[in-house]
Biopython code that builds the backbone (N, CA, C, O; Angstrom):
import numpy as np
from Bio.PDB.StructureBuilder import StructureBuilder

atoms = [
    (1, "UNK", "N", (-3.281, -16.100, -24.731)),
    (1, "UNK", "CA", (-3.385, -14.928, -23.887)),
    (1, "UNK", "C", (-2.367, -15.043, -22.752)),
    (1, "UNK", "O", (-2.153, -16.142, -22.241)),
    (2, "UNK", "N", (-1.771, -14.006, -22.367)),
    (2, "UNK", "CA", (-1.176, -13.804, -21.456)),
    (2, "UNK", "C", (-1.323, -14.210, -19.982)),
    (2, "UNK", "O", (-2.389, -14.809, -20.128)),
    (3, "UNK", "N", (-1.155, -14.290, -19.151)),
    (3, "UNK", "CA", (-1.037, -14.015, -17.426)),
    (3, "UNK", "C", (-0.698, -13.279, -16.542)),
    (3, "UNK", "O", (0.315, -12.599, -16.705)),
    (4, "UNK", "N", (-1.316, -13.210, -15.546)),
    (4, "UNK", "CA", (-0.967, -11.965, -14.815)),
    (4, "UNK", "C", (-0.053, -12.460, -13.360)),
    (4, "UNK", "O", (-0.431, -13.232, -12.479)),
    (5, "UNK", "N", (1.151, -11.784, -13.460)),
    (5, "UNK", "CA", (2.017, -11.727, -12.336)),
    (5, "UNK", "C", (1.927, -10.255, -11.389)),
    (5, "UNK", "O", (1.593, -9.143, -11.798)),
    (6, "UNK", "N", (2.270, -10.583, -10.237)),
    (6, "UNK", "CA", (2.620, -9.824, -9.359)),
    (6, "UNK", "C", (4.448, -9.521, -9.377)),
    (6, "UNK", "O", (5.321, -10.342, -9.657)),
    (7, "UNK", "N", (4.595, -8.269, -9.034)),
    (7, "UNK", "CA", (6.529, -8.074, -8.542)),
    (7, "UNK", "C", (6.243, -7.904, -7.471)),
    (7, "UNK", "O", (5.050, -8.204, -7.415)),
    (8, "UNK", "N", (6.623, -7.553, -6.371)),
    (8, "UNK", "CA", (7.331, -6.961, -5.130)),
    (8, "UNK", "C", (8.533, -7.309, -4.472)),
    (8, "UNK", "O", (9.213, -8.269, -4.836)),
    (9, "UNK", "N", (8.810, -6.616, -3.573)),
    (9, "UNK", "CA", (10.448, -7.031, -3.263)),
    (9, "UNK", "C", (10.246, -7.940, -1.645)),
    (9, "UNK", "O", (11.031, -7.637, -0.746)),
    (10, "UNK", "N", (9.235, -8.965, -1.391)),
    (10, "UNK", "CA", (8.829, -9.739, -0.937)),
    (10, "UNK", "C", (8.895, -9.274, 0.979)),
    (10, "UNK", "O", (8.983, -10.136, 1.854)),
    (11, "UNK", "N", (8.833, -7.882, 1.237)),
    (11, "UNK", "CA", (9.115, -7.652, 2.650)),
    (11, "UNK", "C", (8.484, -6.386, 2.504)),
    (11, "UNK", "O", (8.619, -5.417, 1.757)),
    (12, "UNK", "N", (7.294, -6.901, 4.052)),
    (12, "UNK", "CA", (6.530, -5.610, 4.285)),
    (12, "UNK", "C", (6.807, -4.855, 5.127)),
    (12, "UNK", "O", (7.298, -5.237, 6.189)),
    (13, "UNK", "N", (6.510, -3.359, 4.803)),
    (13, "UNK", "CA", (6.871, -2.282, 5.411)),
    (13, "UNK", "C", (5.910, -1.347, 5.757)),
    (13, "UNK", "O", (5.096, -0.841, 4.984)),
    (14, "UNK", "N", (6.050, -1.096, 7.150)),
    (14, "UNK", "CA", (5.280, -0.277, 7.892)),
    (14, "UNK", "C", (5.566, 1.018, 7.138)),
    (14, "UNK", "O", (6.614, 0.975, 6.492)),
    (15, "UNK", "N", (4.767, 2.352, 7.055)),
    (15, "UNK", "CA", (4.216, 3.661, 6.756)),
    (15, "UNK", "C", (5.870, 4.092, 7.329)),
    (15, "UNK", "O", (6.911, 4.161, 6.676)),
    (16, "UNK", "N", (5.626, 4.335, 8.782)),
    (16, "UNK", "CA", (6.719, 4.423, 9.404)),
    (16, "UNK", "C", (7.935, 4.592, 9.382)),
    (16, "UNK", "O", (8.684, 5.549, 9.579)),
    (17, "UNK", "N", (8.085, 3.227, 9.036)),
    (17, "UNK", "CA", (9.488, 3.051, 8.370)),
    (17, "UNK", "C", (10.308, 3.429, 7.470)),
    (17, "UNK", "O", (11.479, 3.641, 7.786)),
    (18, "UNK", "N", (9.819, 3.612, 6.001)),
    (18, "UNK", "CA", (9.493, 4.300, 5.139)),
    (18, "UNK", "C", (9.469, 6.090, 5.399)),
    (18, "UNK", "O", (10.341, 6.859, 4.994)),
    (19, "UNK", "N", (8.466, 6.400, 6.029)),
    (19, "UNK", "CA", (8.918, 7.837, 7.182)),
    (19, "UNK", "C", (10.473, 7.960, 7.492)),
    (19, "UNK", "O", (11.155, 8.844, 6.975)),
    (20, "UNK", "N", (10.948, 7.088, 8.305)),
    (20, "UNK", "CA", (12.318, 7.070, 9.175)),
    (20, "UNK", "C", (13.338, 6.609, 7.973)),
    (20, "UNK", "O", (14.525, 6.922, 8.069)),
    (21, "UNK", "N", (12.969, 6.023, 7.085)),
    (21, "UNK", "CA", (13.957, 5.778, 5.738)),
    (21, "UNK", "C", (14.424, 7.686, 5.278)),
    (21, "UNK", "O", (15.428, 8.376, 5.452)),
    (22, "UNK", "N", (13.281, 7.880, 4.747)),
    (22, "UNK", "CA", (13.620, 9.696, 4.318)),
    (22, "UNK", "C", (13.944, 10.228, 4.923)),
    (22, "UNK", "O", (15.026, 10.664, 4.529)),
    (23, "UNK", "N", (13.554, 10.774, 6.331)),
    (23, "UNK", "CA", (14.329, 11.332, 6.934)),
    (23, "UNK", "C", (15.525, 11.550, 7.163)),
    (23, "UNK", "O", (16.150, 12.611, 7.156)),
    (24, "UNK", "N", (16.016, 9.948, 7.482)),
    (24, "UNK", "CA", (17.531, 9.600, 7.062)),
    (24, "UNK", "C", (17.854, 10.048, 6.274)),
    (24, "UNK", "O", (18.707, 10.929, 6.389)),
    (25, "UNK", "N", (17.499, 9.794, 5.410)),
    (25, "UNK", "CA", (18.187, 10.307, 3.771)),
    (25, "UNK", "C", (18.165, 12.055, 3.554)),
    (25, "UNK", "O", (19.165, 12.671, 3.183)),
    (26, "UNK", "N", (16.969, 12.644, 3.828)),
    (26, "UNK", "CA", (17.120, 13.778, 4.120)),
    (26, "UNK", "C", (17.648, 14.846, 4.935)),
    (26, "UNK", "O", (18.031, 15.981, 4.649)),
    (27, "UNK", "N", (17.550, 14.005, 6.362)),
    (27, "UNK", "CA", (18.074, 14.570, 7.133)),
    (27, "UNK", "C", (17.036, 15.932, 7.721)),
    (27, "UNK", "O", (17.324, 16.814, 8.530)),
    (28, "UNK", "N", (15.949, 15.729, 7.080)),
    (28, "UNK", "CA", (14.565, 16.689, 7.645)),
    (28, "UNK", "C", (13.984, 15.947, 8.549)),
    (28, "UNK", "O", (14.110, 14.724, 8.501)),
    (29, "UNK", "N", (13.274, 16.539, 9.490)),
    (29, "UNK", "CA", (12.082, 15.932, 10.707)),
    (29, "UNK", "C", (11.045, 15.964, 9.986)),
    (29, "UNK", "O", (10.494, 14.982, 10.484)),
    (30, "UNK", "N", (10.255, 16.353, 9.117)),
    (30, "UNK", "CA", (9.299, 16.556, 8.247)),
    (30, "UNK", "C", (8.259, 16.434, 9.294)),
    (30, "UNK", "O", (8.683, 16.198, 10.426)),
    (31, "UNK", "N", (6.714, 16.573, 9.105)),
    (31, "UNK", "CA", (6.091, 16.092, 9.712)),
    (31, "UNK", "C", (4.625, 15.017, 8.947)),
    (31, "UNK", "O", (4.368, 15.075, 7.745)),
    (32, "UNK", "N", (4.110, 14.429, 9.593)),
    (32, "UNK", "CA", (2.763, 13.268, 8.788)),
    (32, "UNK", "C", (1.911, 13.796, 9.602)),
    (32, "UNK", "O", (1.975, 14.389, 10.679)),
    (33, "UNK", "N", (0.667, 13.296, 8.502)),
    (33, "UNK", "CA", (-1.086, 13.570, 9.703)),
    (33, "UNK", "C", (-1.702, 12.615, 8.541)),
    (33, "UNK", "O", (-1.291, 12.452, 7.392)),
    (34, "UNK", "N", (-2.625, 12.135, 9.089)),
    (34, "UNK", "CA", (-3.556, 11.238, 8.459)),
    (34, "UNK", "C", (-4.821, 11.828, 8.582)),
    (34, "UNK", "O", (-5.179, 11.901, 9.757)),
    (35, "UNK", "N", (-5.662, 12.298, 7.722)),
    (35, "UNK", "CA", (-6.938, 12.491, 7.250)),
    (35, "UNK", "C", (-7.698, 11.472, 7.764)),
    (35, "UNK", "O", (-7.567, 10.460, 7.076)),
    (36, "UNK", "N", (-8.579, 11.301, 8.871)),
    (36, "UNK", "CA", (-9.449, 10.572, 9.394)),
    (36, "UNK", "C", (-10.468, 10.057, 8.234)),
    (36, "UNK", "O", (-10.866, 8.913, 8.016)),
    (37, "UNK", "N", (-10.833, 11.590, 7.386)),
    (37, "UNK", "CA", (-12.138, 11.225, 6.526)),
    (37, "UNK", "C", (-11.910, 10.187, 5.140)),
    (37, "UNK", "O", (-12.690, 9.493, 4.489)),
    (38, "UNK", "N", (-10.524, 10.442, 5.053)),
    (38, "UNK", "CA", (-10.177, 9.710, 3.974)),
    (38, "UNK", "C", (-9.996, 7.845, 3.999)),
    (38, "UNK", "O", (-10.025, 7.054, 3.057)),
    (39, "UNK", "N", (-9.826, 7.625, 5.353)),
    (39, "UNK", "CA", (-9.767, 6.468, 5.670)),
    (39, "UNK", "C", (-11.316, 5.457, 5.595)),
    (39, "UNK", "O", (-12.428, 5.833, 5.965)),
    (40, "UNK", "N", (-10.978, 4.199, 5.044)),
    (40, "UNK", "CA", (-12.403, 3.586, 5.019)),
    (40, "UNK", "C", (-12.711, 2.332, 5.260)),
    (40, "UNK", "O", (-11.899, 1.464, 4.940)),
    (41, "UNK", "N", (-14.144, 1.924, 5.974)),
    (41, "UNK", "CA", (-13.606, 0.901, 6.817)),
    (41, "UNK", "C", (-13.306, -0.697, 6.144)),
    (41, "UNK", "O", (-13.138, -1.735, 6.785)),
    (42, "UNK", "N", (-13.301, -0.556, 4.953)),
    (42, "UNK", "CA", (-12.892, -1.789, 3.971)),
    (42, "UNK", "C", (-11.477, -1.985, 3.463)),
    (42, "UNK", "O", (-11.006, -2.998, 2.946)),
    (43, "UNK", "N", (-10.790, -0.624, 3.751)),
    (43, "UNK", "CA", (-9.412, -0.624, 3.830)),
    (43, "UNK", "C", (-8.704, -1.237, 4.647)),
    (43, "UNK", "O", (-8.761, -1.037, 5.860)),
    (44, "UNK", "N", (-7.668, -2.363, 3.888)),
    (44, "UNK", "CA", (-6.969, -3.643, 4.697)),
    (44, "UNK", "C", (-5.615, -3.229, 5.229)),
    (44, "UNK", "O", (-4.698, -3.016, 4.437)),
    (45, "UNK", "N", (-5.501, -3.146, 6.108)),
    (45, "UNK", "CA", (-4.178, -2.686, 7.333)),
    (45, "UNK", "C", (-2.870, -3.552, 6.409)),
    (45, "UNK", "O", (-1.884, -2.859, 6.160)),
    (46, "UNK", "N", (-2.856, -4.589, 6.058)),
    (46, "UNK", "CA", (-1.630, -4.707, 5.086)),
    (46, "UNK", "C", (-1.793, -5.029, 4.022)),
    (46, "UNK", "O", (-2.746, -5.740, 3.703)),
    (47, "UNK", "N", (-0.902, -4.591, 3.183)),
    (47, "UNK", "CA", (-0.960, -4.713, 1.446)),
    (47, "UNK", "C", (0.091, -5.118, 1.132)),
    (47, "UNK", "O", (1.096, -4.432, 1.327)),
    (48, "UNK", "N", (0.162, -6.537, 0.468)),
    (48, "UNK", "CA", (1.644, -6.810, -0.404)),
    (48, "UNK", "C", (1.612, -7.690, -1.422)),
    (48, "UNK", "O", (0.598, -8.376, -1.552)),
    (49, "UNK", "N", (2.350, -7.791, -2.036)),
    (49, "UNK", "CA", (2.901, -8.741, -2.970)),
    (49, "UNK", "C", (3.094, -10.015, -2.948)),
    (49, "UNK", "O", (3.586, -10.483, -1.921)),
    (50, "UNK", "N", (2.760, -10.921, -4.073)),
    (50, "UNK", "CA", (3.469, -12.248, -3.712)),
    (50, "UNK", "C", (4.184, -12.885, -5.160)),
    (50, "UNK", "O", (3.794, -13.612, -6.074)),
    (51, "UNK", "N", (5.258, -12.283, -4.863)),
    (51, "UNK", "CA", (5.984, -12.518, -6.603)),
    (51, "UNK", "C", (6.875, -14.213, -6.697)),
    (51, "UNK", "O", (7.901, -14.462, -7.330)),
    (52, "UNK", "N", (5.987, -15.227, -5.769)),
    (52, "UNK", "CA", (6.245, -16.171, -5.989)),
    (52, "UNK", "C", (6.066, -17.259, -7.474)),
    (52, "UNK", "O", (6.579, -18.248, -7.998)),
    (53, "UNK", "N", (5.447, -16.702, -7.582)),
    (53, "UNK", "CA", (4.843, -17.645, -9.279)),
    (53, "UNK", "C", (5.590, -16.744, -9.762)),
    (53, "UNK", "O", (6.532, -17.521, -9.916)),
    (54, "UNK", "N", (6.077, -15.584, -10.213)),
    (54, "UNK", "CA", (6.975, -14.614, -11.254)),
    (54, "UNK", "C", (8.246, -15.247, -10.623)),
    (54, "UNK", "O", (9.016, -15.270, -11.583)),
    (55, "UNK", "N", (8.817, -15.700, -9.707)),
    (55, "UNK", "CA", (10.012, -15.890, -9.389)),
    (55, "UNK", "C", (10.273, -17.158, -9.832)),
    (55, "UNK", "O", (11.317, -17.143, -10.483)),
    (56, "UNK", "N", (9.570, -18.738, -9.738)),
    (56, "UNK", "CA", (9.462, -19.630, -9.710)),
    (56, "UNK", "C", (9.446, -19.905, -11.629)),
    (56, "UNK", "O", (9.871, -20.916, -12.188)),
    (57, "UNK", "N", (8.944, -18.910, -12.188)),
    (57, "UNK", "CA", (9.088, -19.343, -13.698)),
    (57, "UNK", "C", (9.689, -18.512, -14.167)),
    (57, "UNK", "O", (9.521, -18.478, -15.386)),
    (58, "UNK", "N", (10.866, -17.197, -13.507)),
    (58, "UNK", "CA", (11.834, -16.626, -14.229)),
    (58, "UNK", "C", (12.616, -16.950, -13.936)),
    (58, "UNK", "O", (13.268, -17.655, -14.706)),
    (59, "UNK", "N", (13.163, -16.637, -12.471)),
    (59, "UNK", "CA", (14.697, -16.657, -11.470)),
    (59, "UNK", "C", (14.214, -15.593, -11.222)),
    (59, "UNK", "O", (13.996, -15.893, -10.048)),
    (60, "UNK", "N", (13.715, -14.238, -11.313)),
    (60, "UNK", "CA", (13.554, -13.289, -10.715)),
    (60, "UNK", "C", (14.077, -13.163, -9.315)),
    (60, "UNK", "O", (13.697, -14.020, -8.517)),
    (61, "UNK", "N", (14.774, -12.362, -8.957)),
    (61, "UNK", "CA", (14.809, -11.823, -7.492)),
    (61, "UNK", "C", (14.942, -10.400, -7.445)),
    (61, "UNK", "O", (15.419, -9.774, -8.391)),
    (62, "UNK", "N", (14.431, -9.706, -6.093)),
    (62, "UNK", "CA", (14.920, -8.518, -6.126)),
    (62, "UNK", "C", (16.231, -7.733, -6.099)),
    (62, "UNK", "O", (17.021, -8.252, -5.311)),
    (63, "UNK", "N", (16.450, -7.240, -6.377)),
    (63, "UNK", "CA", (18.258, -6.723, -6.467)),
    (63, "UNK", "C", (18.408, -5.489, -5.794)),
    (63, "UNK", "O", (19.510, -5.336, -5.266)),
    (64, "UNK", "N", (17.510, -4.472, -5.659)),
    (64, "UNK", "CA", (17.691, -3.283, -5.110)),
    (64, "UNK", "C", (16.797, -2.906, -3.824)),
    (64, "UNK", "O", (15.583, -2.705, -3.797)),
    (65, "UNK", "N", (17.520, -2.873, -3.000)),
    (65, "UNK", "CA", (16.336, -2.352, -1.992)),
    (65, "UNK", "C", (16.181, -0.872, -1.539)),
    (65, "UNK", "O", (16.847, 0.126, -1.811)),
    (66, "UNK", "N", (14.906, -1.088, -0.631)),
    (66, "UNK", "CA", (14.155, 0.000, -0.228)),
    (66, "UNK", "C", (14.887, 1.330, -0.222)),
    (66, "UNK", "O", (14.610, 2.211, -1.036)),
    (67, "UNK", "N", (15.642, 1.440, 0.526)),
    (67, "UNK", "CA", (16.457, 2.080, 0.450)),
    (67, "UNK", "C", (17.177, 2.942, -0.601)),
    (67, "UNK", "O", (17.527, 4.122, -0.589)),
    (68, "UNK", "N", (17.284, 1.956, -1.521)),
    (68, "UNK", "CA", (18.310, 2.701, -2.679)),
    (68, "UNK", "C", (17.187, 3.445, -3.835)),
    (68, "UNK", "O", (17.531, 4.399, -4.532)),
    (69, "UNK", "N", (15.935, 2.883, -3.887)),
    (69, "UNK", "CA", (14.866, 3.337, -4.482)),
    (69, "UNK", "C", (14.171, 4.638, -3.764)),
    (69, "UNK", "O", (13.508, 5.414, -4.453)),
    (70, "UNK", "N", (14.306, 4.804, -2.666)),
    (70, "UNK", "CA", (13.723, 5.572, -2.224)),
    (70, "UNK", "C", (14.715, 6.906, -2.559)),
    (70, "UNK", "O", (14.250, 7.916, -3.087)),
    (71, "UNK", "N", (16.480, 6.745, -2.093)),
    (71, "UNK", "CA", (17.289, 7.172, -2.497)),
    (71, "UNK", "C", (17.434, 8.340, -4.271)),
    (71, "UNK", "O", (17.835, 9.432, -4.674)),
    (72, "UNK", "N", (16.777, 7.075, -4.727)),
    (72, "UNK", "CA", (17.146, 7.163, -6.191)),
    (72, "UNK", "C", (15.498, 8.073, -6.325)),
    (72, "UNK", "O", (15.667, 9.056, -7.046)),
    (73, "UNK", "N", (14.506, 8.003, -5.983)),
    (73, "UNK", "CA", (13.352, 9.322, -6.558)),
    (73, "UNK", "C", (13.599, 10.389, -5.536)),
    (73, "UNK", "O", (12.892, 11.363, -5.795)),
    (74, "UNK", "N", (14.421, 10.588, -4.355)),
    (74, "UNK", "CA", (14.347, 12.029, -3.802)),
    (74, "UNK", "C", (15.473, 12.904, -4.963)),
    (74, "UNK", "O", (15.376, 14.094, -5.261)),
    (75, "UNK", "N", (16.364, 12.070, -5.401)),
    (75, "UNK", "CA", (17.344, 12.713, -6.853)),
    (75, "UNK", "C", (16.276, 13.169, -7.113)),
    (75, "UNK", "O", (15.733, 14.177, -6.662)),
    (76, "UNK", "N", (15.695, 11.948, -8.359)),
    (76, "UNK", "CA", (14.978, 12.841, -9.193)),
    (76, "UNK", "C", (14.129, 13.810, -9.010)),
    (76, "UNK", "O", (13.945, 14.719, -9.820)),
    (77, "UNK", "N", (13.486, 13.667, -7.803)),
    (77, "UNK", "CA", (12.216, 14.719, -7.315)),
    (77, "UNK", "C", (13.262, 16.571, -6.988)),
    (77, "UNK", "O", (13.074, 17.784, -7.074)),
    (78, "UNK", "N", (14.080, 15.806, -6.693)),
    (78, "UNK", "CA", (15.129, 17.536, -6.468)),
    (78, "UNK", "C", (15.670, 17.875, -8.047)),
    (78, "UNK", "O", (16.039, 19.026, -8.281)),
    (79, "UNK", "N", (15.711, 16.770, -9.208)),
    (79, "UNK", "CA", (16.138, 17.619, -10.425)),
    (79, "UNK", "C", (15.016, 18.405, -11.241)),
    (79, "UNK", "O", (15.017, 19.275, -12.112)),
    (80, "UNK", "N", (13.690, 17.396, -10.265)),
    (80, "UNK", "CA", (12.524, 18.269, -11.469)),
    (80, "UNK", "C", (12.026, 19.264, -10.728)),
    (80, "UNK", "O", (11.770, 20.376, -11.191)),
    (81, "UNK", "N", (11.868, 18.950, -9.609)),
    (81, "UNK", "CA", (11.501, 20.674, -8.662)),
    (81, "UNK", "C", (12.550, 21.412, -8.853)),
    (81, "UNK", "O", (12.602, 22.546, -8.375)),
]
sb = StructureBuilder()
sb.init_structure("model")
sb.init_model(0)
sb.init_chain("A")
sb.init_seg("    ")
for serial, (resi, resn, name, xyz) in enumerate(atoms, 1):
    if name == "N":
        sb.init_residue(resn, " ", resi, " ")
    sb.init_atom(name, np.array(xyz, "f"), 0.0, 1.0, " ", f" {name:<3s}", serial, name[0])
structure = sb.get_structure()
């Protein structure tokens, strides 16, 4: 049987940031709101990855960052809208 790995590109990122990434890229002010009701109190303030064991028995590293991914689905999201 198989095993289970994690990927991520090993660096966490605030909501925020991510926010101020698109914008950039868009060049819109857009605006955010957070749904109070949707929030819950077992929900953990950070979430990430630890693609150390996937790295350690491939070579894996990340190659593309945040940026260029985020880049690369506002394309596609403007060819399918």
């Amino acid at each position: 049987m198989g095993e289970a790995y994690n990927l991520s590109g090993g660096q966490v990122y605030e909501i925020q940031e991510i926010v101020d990434i698109l914008r950039g890229l868009t060049g819109f002010d857009f605006e955010i709101w957070q749904d109070p009701k949707l929030l819950r109190p077992t929900d953990e303030p950070i979430i990430f990855g630890d693609s150390q064991k996937f790295q350690r028995e491939t070579g894996w590293q990340q190659e593309i960052p945040l940026e260029k991914t985020l880049g690369d689905m506002l394309v596609y999201w403007d060819k399918v809208l």
